[in-house]
Z-matrix of the N, CA and C atoms (Angstrom, degrees):
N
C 1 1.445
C 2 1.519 1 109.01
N 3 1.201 2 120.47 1 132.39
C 4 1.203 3 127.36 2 -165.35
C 5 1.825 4 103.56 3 -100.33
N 6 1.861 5 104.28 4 166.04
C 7 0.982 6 105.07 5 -173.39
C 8 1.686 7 106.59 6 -72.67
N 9 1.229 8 124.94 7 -34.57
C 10 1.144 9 134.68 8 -161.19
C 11 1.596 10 104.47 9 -94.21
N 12 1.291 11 138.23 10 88.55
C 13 1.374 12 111.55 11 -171.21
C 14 1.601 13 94.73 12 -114.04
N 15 1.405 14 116.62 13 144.01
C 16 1.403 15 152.31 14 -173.12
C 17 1.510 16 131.52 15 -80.30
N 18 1.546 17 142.67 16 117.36
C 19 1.524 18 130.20 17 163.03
C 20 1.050 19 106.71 18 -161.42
N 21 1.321 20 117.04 19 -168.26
C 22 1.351 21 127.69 20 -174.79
C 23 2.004 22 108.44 21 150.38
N 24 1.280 23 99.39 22 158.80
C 25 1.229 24 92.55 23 -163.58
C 26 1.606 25 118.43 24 -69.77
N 27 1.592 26 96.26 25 -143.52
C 28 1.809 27 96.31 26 -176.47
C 29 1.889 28 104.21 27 -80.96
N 30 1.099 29 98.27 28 -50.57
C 31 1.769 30 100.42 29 -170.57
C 32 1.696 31 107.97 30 -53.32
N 33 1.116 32 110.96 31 -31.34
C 34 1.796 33 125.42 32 -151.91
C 35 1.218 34 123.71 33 104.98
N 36 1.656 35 120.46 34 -44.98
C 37 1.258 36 134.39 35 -171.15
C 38 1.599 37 108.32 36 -21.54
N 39 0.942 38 123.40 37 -70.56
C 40 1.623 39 133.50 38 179.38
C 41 1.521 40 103.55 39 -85.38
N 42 1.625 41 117.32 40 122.29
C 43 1.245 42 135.64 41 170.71
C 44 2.060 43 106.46 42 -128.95
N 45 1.418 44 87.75 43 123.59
C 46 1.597 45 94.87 44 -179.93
C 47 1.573 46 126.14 45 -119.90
N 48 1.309 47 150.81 46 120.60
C 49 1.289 48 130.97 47 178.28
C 50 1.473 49 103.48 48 -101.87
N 51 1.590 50 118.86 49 146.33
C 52 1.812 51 143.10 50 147.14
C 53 1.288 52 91.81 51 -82.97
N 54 1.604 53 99.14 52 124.61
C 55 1.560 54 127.63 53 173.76
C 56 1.883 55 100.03 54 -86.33
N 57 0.644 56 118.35 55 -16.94
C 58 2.071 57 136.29 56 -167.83
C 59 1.413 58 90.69 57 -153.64
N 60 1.331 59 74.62 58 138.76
C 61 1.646 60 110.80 59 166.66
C 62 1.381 61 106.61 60 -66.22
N 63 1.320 62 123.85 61 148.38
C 64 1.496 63 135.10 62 -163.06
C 65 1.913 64 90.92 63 -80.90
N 66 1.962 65 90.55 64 158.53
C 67 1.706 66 93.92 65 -161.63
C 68 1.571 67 81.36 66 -94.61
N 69 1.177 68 137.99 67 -14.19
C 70 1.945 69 147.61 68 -146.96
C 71 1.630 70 102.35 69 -142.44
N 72 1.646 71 98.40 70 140.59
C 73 1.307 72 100.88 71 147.01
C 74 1.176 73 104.61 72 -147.00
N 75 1.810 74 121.41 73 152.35
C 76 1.719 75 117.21 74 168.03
C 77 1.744 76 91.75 75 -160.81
N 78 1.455 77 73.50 76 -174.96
C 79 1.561 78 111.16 77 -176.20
C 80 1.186 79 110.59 78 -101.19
N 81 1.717 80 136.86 79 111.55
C 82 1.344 81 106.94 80 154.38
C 83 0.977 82 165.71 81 -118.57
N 84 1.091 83 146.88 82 133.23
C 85 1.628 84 129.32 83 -145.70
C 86 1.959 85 129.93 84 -93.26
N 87 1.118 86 105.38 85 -6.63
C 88 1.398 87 131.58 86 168.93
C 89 1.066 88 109.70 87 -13.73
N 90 1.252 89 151.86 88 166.84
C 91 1.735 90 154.80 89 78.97
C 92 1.246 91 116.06 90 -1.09
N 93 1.360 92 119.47 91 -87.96
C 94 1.166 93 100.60 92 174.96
C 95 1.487 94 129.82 93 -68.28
N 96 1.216 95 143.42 94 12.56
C 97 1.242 96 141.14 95 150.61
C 98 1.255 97 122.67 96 -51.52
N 99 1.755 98 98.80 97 -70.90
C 100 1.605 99 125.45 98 175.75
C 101 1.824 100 105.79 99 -42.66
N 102 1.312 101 115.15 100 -49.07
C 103 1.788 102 114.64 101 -174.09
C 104 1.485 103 97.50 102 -96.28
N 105 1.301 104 151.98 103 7.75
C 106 1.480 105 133.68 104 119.95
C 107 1.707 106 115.23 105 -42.29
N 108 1.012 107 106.98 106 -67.36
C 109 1.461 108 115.70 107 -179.78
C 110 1.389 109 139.51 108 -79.21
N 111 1.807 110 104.11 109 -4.71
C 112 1.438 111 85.75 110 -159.67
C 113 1.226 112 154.87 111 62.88
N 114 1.445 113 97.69 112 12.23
C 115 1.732 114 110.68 113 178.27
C 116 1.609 115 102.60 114 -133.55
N 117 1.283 116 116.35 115 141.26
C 118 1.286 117 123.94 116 139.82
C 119 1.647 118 121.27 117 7.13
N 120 1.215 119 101.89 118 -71.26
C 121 1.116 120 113.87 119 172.86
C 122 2.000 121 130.45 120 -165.69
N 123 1.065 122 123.74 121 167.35
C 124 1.388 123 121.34 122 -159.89
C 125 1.842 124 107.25 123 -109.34
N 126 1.400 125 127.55 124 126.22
C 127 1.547 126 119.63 125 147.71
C 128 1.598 127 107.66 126 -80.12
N 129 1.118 128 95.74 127 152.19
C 130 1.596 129 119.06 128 -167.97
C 131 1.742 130 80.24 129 -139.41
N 132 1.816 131 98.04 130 138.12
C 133 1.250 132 118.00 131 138.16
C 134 1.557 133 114.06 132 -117.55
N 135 1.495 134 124.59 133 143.50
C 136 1.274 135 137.15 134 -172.77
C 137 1.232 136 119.96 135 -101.04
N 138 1.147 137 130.51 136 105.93
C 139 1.550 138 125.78 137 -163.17
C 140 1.464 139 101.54 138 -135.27
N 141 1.519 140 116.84 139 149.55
C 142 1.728 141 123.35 140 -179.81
C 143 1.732 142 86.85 141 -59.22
N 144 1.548 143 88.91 142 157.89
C 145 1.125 144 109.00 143 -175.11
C 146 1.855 145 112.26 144 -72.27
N 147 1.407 146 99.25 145 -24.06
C 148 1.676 147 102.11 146 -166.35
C 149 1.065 148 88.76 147 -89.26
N 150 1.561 149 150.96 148 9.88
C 151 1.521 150 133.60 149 -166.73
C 152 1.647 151 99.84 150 -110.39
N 153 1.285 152 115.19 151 15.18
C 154 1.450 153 107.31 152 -165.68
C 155 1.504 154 95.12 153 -135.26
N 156 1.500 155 118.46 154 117.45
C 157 1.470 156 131.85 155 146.00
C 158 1.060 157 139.46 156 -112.85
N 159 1.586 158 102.94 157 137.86
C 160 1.869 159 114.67 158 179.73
C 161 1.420 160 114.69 159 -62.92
N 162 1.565 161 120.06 160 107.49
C 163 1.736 162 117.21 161 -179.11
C 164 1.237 163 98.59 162 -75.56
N 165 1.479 164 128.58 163 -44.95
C 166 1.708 165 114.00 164 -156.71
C 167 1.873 166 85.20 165 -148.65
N 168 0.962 167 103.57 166 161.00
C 169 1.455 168 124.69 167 169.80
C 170 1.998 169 113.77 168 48.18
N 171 1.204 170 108.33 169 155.38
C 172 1.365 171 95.93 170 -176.16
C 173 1.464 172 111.30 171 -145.76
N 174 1.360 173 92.20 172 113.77
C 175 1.856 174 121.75 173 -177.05
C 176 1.787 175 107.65 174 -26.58
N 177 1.399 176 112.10 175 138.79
C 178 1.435 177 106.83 176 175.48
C 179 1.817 178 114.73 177 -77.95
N 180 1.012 179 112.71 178 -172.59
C 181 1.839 180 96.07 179 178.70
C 182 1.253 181 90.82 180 -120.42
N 183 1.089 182 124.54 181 -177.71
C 184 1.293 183 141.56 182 164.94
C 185 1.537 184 118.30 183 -175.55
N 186 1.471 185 97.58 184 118.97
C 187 1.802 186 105.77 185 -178.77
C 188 1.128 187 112.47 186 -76.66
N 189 1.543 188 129.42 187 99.36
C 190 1.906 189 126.41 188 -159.33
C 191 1.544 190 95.87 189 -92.51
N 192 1.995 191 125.34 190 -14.65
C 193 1.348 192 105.96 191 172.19
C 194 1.661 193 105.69 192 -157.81
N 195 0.927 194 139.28 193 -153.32
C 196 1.463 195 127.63 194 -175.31
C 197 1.618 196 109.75 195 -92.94
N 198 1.311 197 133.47 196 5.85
C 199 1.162 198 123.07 197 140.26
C 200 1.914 199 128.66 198 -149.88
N 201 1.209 200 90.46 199 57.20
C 202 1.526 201 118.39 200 -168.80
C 203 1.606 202 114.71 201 -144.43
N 204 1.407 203 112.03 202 127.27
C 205 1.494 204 109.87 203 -163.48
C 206 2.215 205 84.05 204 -142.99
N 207 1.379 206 87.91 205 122.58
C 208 1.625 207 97.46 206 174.54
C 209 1.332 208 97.43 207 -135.52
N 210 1.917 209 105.95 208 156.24
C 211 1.380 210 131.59 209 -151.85
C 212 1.364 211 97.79 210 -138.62
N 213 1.112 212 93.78 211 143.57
C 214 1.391 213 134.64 212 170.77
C 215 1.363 214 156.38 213 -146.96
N 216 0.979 215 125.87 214 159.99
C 217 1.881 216 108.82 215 -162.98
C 218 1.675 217 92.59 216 -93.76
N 219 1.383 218 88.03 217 114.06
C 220 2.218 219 104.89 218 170.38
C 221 1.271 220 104.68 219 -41.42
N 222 1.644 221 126.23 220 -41.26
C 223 1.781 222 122.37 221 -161.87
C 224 1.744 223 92.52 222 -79.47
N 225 1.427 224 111.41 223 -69.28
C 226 1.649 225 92.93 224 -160.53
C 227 1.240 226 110.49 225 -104.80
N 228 1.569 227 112.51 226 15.70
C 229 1.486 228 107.39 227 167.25
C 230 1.768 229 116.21 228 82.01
N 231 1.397 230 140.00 229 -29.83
C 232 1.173 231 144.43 230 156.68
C 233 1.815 232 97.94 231 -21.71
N 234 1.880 233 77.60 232 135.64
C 235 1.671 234 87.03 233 178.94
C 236 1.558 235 112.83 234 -102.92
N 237 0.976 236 122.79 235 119.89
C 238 1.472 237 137.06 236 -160.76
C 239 1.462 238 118.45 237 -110.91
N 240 1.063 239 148.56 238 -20.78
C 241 1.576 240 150.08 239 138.17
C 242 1.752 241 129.34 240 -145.09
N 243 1.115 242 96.43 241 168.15
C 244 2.094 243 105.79 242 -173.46
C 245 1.936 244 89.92 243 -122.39
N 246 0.954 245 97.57 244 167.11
C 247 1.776 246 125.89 245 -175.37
C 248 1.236 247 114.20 246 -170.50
N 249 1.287 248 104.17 247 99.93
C 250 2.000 249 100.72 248 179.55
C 251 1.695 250 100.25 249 -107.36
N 252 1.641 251 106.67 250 113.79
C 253 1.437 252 128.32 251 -174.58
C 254 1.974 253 108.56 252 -27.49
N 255 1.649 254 104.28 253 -44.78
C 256 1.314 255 92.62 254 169.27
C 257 1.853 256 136.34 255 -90.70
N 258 1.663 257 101.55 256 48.42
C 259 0.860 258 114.93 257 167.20
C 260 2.037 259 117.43 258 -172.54
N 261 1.743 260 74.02 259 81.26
C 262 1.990 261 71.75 260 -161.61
C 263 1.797 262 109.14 261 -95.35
N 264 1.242 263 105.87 262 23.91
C 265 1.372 264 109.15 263 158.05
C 266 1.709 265 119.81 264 -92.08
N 267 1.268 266 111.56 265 -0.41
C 268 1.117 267 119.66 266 167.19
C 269 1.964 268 129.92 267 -142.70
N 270 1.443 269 99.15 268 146.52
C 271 1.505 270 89.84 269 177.68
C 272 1.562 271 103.01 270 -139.16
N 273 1.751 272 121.05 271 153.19
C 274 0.946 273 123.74 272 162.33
C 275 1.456 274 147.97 273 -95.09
N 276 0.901 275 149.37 274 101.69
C 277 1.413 276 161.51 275 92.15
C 278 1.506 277 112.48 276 77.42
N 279 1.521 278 146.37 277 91.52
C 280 1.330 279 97.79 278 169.00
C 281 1.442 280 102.03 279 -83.04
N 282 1.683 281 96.14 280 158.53
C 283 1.325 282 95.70 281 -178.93
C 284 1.799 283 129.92 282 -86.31
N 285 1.196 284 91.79 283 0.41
C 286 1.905 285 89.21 284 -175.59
C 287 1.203 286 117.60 285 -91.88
N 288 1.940 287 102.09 286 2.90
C 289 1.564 288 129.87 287 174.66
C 290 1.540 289 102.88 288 -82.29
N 291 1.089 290 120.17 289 6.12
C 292 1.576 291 111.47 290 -173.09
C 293 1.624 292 106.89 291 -118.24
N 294 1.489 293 108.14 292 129.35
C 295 1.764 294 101.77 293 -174.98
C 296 0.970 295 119.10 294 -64.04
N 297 1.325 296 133.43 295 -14.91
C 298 1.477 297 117.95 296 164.54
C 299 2.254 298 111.69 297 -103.81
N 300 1.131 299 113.25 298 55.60
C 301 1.781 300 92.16 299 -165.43
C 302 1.282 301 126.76 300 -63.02
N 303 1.223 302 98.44 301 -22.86
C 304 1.731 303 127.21 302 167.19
C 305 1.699 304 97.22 303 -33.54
N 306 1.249 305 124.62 304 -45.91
C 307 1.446 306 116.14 305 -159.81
C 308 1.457 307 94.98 306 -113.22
N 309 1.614 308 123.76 307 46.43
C 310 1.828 309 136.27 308 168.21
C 311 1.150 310 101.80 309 -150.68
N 312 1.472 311 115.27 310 71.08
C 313 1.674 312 107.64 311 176.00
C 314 1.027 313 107.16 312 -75.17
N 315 1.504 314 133.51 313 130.63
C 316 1.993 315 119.84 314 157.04
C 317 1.719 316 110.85 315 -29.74
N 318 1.130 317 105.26 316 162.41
C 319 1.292 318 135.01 317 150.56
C 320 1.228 319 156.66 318 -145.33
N 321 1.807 320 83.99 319 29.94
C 322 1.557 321 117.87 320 179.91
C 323 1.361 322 112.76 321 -165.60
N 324 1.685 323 119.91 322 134.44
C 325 1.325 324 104.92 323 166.44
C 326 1.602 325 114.35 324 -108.89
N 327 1.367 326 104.48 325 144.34
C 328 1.259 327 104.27 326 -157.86
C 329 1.770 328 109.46 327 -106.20
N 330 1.180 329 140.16 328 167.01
C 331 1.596 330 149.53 329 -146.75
C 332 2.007 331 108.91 330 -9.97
N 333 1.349 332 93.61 331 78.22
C 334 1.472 333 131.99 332 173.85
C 335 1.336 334 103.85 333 -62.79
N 336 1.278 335 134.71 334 -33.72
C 337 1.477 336 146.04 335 143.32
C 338 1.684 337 122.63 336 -11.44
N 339 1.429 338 97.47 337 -60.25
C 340 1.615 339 121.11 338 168.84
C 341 1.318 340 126.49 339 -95.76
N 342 1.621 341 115.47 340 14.28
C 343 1.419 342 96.92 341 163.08
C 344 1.293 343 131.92 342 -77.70
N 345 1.449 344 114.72 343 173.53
C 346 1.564 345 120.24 344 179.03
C 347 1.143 346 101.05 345 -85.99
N 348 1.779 347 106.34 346 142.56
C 349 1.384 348 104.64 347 -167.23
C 350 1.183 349 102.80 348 -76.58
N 351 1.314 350 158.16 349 -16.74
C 352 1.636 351 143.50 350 161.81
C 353 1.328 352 126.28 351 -55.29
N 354 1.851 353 99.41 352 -22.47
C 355 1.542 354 85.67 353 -162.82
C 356 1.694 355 113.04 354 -91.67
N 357 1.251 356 136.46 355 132.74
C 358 1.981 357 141.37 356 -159.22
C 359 1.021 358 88.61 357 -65.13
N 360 1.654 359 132.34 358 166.34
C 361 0.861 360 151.70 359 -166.86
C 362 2.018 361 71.86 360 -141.59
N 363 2.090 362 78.10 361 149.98
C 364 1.854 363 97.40 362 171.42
C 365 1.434 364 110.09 363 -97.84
N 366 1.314 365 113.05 364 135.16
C 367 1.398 366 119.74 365 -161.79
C 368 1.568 367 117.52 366 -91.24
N 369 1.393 368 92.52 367 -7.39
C 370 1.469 369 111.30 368 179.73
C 371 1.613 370 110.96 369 -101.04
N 372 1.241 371 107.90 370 7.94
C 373 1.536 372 99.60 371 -168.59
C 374 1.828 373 85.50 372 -121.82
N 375 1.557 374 98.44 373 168.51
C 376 1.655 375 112.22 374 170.12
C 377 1.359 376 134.94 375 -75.14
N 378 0.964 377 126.19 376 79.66
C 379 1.967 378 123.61 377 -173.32
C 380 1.344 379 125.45 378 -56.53
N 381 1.380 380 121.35 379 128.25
C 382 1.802 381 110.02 380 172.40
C 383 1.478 382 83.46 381 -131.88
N 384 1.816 383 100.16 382 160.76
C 385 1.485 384 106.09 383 -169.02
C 386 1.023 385 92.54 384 -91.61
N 387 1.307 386 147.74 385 -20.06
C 388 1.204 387 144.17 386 160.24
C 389 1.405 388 139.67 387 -115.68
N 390 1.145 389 138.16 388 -76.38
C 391 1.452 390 136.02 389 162.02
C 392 1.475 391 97.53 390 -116.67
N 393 1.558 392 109.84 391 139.09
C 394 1.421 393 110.69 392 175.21
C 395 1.419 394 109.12 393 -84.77
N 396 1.546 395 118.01 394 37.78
C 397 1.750 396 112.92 395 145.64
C 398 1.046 397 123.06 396 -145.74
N 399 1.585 398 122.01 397 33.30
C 400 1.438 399 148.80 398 139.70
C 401 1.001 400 132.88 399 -69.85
């Protein structure tokens, strides 16, 4: 993992660098994750909040619940970070937003509670039914 790590969405518009390597990685399985994104489910990398800068363009916000604000690029819509108010020293990452993600595997899936029943769970990784610090 490099010092400089790299992303930005699908169009380009929004380009961001992690100064540090993220302290977290997971999977998540939520409701609202899955209908932010449209997927099954979301990787998140977790990185301090001061280690991450906007190079070009700047993500819209959006408050998805009463203490959760996720970003995204206004032009092509790609969802690009989460912030939950009780923890604003940190924000997460998605990870398939990062040019290399291949080298940020999760190592946890997170509110296992709400998955879809089709989708496998990794047997090698750590499960919490809800947040792994609950």
């Amino acid at each position: 993992m490099g010092l400089n790590i790299e992303g930005g969405c699908l169009c380009g518009a929004v380009r961001y660098r992690a100064t540090a390597p993220p302290v977290s990685r997971s999977i998540c399985h939520c409701r609202s994750c899955r209908r932010a994104s449209g997927a099954p489910s979301v990787a998140w990398s977790t990185f301090h909040v001061n280690s991450i800068v906007f190079l070009s363009g700047m993500p819209v916000r959006y408050r998805s619940s009463t203490h959760v604000v996720r970003t995204f690029c206004g032009n092509c819509g790609t969802q690009l970070s989460y912030r939950h108010d009780d923890d604003v020293g940190s924000i997460d990452i998605t990870t398939a937003t990062l040019d290399a993600p291949e080298e940020f595997p999760p190592t946890k899936e997170i509110w296992i509670e709400h998955k879809l029943p089709w989708e496998r769970t990794n047997e090698a990784m750590r499960h919490y039914p809800r947040t792994s610090t609950s």
